[in-house]
C-alpha positions in Angstrom: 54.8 -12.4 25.1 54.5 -9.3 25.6 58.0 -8.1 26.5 58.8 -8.9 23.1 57.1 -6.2 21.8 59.2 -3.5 22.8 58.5 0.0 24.5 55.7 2.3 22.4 55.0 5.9 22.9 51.4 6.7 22.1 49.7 9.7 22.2 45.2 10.6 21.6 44.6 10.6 18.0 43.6 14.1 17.4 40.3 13.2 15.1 39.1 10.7 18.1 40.7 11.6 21.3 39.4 8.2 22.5 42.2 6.2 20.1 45.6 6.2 20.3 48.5 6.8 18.0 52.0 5.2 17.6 54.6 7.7 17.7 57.1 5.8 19.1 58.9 2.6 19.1 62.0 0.6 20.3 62.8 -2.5 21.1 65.6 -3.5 23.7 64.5 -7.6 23.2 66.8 -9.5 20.8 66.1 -13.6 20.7 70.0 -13.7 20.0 70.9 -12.2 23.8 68.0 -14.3 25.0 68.6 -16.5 27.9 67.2 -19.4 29.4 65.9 -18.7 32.7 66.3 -14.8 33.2 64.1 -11.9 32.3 65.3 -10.3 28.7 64.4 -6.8 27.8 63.0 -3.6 29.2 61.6 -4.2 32.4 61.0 -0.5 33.7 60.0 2.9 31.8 60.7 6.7 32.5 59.4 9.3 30.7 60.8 13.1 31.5 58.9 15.5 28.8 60.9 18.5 29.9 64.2 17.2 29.1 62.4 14.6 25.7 64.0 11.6 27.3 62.5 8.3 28.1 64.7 6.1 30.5 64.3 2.5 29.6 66.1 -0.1 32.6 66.7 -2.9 30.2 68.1 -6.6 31.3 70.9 -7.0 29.2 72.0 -3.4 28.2 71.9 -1.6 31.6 70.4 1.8 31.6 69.5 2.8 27.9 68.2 6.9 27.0 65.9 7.4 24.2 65.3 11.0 23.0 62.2 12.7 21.7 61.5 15.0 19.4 58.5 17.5 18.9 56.1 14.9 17.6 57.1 12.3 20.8 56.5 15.8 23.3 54.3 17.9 20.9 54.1 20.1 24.2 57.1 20.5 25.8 59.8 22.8 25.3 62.8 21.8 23.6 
């Protein structure tokens, strides 16, 4: 499934714009809070590059804030 596989930041591979590279990666999906019946796991992304956060709306932990660093937002200001 695919919202087991958590939330991924990528970002063109500078050698081949056309690929992408993993810079990023967390996962809000646990199979021990996993319930029967109910959708588990992030289930909407926000990404703010001026302020490095991405807002992740998650199903069993609310509202969770992930911050970036210069390689996430190579160019935004800190």
């Amino acid at each position: 499934m695919t919202a087991m596989r958590g939330s991924r930041v990528l970002r063109p591979d500078v050698g081949d714009p056309t690929t992408h590279v993993q810079v990023g990666y967390f996962n809000t999906w646990s199979a021990s809070n996993a319930t029967a019946g109910t959708y588990d796991g992030a289930f909407a992304l926000e990404v703010d590059p001026v302020t490095r956060r991405i807002y992740v709306a998650d199903g069993n932990r609310g509202l969770v804030i992930l911050e970036g660093d210069q390689v996430v937002f190579p160019l935004s200001s800190p």
